[in-house]
C-alpha positions in Angstrom: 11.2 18.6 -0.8 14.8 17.4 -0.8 17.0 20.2 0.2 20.7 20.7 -1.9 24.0 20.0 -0.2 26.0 22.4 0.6 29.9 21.7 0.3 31.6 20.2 3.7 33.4 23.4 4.3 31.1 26.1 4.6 28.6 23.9 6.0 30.9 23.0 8.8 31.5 26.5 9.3 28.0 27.6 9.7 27.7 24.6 12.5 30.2 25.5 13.9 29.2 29.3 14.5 26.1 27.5 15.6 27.7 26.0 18.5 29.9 28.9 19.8 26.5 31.4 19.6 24.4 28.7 21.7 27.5 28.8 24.5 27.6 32.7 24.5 24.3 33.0 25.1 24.2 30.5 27.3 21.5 27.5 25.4 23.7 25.0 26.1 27.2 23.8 25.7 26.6 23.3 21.8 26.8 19.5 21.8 24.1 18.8 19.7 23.3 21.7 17.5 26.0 22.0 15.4 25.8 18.4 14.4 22.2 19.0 13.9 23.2 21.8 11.4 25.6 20.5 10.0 23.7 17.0 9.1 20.8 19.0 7.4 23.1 21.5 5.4 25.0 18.2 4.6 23.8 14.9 5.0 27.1 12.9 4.2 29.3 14.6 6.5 29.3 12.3 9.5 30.3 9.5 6.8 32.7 12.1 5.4 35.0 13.3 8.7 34.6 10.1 10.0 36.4 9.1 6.8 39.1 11.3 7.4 40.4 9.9 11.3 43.5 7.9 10.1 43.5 5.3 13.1 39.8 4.8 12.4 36.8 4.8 14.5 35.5 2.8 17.1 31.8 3.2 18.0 30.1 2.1 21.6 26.7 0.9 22.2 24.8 -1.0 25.0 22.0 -0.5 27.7 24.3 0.7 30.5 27.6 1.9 31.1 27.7 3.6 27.6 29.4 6.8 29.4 31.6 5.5 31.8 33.5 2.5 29.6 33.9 5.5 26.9 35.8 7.3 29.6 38.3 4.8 30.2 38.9 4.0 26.9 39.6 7.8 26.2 41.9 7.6 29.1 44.1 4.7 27.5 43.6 6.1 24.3 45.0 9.8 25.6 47.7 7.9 27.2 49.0 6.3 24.7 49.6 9.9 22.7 46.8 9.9 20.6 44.6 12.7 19.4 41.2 11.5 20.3 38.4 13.4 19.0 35.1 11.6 21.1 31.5 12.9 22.3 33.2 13.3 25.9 29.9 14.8 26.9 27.6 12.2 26.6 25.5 13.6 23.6 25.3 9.8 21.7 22.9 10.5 18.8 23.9 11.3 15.4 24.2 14.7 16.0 26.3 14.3 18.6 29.1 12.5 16.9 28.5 15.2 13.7 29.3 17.7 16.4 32.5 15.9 18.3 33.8 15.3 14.9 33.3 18.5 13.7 35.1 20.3 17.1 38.0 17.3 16.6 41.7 19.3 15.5 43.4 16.6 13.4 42.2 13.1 15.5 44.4 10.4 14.8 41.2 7.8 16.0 37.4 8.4 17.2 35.7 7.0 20.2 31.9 7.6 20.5 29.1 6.4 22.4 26.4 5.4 20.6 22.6 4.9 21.5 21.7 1.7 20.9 18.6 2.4 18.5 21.3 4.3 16.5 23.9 2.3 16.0 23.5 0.8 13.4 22.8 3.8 10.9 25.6 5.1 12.7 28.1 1.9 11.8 26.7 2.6 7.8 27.6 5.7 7.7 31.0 5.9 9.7 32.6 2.4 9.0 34.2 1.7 12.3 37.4 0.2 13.1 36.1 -1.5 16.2 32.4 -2.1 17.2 32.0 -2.7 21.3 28.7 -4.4 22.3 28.2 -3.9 26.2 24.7 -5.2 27.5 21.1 -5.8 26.5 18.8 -5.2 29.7 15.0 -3.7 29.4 15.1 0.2 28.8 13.2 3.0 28.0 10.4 0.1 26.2 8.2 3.2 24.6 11.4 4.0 22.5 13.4 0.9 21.9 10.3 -1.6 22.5 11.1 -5.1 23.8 14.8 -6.0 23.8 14.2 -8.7 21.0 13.8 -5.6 18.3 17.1 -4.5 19.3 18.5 -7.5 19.0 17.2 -8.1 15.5 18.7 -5.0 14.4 21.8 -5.8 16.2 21.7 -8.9 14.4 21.6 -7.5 10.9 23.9 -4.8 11.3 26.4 -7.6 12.6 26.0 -9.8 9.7 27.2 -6.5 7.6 30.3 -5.4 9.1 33.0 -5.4 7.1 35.4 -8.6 7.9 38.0 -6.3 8.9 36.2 -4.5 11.4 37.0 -6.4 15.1 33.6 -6.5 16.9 34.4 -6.4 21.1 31.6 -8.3 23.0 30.2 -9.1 26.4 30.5 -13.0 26.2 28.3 -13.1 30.0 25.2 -11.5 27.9 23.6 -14.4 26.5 21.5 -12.1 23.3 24.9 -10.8 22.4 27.1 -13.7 22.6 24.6 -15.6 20.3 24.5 -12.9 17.7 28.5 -11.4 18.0 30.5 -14.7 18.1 30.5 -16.2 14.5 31.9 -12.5 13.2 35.3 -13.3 12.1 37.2 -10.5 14.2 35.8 -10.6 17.4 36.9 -10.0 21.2 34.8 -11.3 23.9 35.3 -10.0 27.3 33.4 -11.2 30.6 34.0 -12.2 34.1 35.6 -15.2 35.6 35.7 -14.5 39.4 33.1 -17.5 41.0 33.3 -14.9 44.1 31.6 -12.6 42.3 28.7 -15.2 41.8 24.9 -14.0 43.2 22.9 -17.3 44.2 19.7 -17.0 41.4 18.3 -14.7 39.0 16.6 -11.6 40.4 12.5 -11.6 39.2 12.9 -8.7 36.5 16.2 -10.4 34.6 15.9 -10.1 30.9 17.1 -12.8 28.6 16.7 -15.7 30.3 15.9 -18.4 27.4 17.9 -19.5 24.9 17.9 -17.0 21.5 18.6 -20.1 19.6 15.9 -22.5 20.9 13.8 -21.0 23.2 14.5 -23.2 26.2 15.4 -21.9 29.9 19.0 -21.0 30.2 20.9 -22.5 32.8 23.3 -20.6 35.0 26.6 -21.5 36.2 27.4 -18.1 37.8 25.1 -15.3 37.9 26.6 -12.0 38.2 24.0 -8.9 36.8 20.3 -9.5 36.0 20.7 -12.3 33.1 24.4 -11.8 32.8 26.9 -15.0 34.0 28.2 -17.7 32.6 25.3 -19.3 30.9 24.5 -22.8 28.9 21.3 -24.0 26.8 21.2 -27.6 28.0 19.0 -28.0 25.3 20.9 -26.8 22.1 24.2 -26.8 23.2 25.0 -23.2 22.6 27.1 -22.0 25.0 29.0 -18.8 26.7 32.3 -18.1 24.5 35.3 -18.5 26.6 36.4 -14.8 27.1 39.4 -13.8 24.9 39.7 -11.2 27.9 38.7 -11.4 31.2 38.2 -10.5 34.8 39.6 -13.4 37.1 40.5 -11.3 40.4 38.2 -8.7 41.8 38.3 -7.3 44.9 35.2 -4.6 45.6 35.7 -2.0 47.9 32.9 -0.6 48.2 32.4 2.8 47.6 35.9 3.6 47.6 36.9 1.7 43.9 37.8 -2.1 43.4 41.1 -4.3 42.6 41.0 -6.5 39.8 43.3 -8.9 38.1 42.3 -8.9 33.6 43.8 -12.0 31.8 44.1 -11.4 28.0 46.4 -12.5 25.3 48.7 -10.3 26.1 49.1 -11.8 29.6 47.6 -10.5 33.5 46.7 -7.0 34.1 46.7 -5.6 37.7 44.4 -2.6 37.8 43.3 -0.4 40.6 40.0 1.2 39.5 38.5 3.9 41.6 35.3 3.2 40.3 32.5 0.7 42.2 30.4 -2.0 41.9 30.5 -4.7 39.6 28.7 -2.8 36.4 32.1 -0.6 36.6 33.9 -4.4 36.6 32.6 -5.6 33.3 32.8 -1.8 32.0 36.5 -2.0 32.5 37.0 -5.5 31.3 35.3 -3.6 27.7 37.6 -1.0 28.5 40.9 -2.9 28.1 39.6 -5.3 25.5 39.0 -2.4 23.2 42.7 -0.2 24.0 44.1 -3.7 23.1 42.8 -4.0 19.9 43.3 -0.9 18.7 47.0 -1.9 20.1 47.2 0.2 23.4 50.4 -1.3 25.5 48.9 -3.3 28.2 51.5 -0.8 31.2 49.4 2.0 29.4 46.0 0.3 30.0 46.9 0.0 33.5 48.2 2.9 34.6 45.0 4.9 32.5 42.3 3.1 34.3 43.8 3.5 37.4 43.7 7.3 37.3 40.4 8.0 35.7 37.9 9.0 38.2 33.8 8.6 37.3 31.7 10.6 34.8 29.2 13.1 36.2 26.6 11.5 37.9 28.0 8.4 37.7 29.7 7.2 41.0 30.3 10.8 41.0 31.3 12.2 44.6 30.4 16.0 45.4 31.3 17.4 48.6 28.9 19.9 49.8 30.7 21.8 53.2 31.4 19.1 55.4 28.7 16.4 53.3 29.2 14.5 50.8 26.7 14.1 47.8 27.3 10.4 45.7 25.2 10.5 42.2 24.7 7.0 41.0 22.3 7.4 38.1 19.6 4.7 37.6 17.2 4.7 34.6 16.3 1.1 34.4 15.6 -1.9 37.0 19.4 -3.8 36.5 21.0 -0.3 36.9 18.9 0.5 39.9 19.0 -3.3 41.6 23.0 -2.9 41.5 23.1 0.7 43.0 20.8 -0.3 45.8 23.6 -3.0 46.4 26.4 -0.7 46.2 24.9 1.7 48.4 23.7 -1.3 51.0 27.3 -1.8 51.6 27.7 1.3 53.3 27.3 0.8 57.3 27.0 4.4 57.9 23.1 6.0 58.3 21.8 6.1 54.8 20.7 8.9 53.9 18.4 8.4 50.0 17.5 11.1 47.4 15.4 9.1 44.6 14.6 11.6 41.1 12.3 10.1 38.3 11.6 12.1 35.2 9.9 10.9 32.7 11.0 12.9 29.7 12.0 11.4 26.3 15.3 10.7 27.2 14.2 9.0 30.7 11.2 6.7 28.9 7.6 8.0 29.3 7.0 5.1 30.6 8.2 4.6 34.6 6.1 1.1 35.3 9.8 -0.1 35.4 10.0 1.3 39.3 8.1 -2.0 40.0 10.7 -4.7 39.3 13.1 -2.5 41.2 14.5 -4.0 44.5 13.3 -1.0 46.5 12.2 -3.3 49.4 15.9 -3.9 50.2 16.3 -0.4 50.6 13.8 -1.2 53.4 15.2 -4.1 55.7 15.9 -3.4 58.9 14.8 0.3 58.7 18.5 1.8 57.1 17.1 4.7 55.6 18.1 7.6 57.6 16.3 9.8 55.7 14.3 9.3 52.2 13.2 12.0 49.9 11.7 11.5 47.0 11.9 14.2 43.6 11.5 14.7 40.2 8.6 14.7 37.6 7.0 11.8 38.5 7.7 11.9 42.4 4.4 10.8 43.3 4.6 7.8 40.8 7.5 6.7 43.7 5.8 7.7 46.3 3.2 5.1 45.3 5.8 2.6 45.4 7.3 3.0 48.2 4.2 2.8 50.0 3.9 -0.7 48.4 7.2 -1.6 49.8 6.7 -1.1 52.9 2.7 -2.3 53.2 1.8 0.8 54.9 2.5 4.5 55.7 6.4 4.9 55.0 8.7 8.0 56.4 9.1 9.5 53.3 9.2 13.4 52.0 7.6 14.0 48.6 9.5 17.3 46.9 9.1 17.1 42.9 11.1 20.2 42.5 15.3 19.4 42.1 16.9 21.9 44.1 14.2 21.8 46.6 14.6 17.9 46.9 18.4 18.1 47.1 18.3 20.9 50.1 15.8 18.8 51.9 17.9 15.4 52.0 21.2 18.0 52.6 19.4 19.1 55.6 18.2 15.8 56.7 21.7 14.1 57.0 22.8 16.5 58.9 26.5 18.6 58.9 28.7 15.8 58.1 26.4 12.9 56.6 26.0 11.6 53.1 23.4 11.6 50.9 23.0 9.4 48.2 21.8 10.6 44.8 20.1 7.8 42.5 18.6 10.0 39.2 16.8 8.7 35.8 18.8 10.9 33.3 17.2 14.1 32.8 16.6 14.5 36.6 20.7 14.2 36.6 20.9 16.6 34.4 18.7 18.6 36.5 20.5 18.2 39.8 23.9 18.4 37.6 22.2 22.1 36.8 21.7 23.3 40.5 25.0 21.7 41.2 26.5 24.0 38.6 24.4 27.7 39.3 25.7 27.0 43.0 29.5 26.5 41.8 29.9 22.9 43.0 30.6 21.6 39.7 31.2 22.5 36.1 28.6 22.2 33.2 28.5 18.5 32.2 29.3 19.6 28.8 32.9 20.4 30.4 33.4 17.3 32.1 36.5 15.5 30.5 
């Protein structure tokens, strides 16, 4: 039975109740349920505030680095003096922008991650200014299925964007740039630094043929899993030339990165304090979007440089005299490219592993086998290795694999009892690294918080 609509107002003031009750009585920080509300009392809303932001709205989508390229475009964006009314706490479902929208005070533009199966309902119903497409890898494939349905969808909701809406695109992602470049406003970003270049493709890269006629691509720089600049050598089609770019990049490990971004508007120096190459191309998005929503390139600069990482995210928590690094992994390219960030670290390493396999993880954890966990393994670095979460044994089993034998691991499942036994095994002033499928972030990010460490990541801004 189709339920009536009730008028924007009082609907919105029901939600909002909603939300204020379910952080007095401590349920949550009320991210998601007053956009729930409010969507069922009304089911035009979203398309209704998002109607009313002046400057527009840009909407955020892609595999990985969703939270952390929203950040920094929040940063220029709050910079440059504008109200920003965004889903700063990660909740990127439709619900989640009702409820951001809803809590916005007069936004003069709107900047929301996006889950990539909802994008494009979410692009119907909102109309976005600017559409930013980051990165197809393999995730979560009991939810999204194989990458090619994404892509199809992708495809269509491409081919009905509004010729004034400017479409921002990773040119190095060979599914994206073959769907994205014929739109008649678009922005592609990428890298440009051959230094940057890894010798071959690792065995679990996605999207490795050519979309257009199904032969190998070839690779003239390789940077993440199928990402580089790429050629069909068959059918011609080709990697767009970046409108914006990343030519100079200078990683420092776990300590942030230099890098030099060529656009139209000329050479940006910017002094990130983020790692690793994913936070490269994330930044590259970040400063092709603020420019074409007309952010001053000094403004750009000077944003990125302060904004530190979003929980769990290159996030650095100092226990006492430890210090706890969260890099969250929920699929084989994110995990490959934290094992190399944390492999660059010479001190003892010192390894807490979570896997959950709730919805928001994937059910389905068979992607632990195309993960790079036997590099973890040369020349004995671990320190210490424990192993948590749901499906703790499921890793176990893997690491066992890895090594081809009996492996000096602990099995804890429990969080807090997994993050107390790698504390204790580094000792008083080592450093444990944190590498989390989502919900088991959110579970650490949980006994972080009841022991005063750090806020509720609903407060993180």
């Amino acid at each position: 039975m189709k339920h009536p609509s009730l008028p924007l107002r009082p609907a919105a003031s029901a939600a909002r109740t909603a939300g204020r009750l379910s952080r007095l009585l401590g349920r949550g920080g009320g991210t998601t349920l007053p956009g729930l509300l409010l969507n069922r009392l009304r089911p035009q809303a979203t398309a209704e505030l998002a109607r009313a932001v002046p400057d527009g709205v840009i909407l955020l989508s892609g595999t990985n680095g969703k939270t952390t390229t929203a950040r920094l475009i929040r940063a220029a964006l709050d910079a440059s003096g504008a109200q920003v009314a965004a889903n700063t706490a990660g909740s990127n479902l439709q619900r989640g922008v009702a409820t951001a929208l809803l809590d916005a005070e007069a936004p003069d533009i709107a900047l929301f991650e996006v889950d990539e199966a909802v994008l494009p309902n979410l692009v119907e119903q909102t109309r976005p200014r600017v559409v930013v497409l980051m990165n197809l890898f393999r995730d979560q494939l009991d939810r999204y299925g194989e990458l090619e349905h994404l892509a199809h969808r992708w495809r269509s909701m491409i081919a009905d964007l509004e010729p004034g809406t400017t479409l921002v695109y990773n040119a190095d992602d060979p599914a994206l740039a073959e769907i994205a470049a014929d739109h008649p406003d678009s922005v592609a970003y990428g890298i440009e630094d051959p230094r940057q270049g890894r010798e071959a493709l690792p065995h679990a890269a996605d999207n490795t043929d050519c979309r257009r006629c199904g032969s190998p691509l070839q690779y003239q720089m390789i940077t993440i899993g199928h990402l580089g600049q790429w050629a069909c050598p068959s059918c011609g089609l080709t990697r767009p030339q970046p409108d914006v770019k990343a030519v100079n990049v200078e990683l420092n490990g776990m300590d942030g990165q230099q890098m030099a971004v060529a656009g139209p508007s000329g050479r940006l120096e910017i002094s990130l304090l983020l790692p690793g190459l994913p936070n490269t191309y994330n930044a590259v998005a970040a400063v092709a979007t603020a420019l074409a929503v007309g952010v001053a390139p000094a403004t750009i600069s000077g944003a990125l440089a302060e904004r530190g990482a979003a929980f769990g995210r290159a996030e650095h928590i100092d226990v006492g005299t430890r210090r706890v690094t969260t890099l969250l992994a929920k699929n084989p390219a994110g995990a490959n490219e934290n094992i190399r960030m944390v492999l660059n670290d010479n001190r003892p390493l010192h390894l807490l592993l979570l896997l959950n396999d709730r919805t928001a993880d994937g059910q389905d954890v068979s992607w632990i086998w195309d993960v790079d966990y036997e590099l973890l393994l040369e020349g004995d670095r671990p320190a210490s290795l424990t192993l948590g979460g749901t499906r703790a044994h499921d890793l176990a089993l893997r690491f066992r694999y890895a090594t081809g034998g009996p492996a000096d691991f602990s099995v804890v499942p429990e969080p807090a009892a997994a993050f107390d036994a790698a504390l204790a095994a580094c000792g008083p002033d080592g450093r444990v690294y944190v590498l989390p499928t989502y919900t088991a972030m959110l579970d650490l990010r949980r006994v972080l918080a009841d022991r005063g460490l750090v806020p509720e990541f609903w407060e993180d801004e």
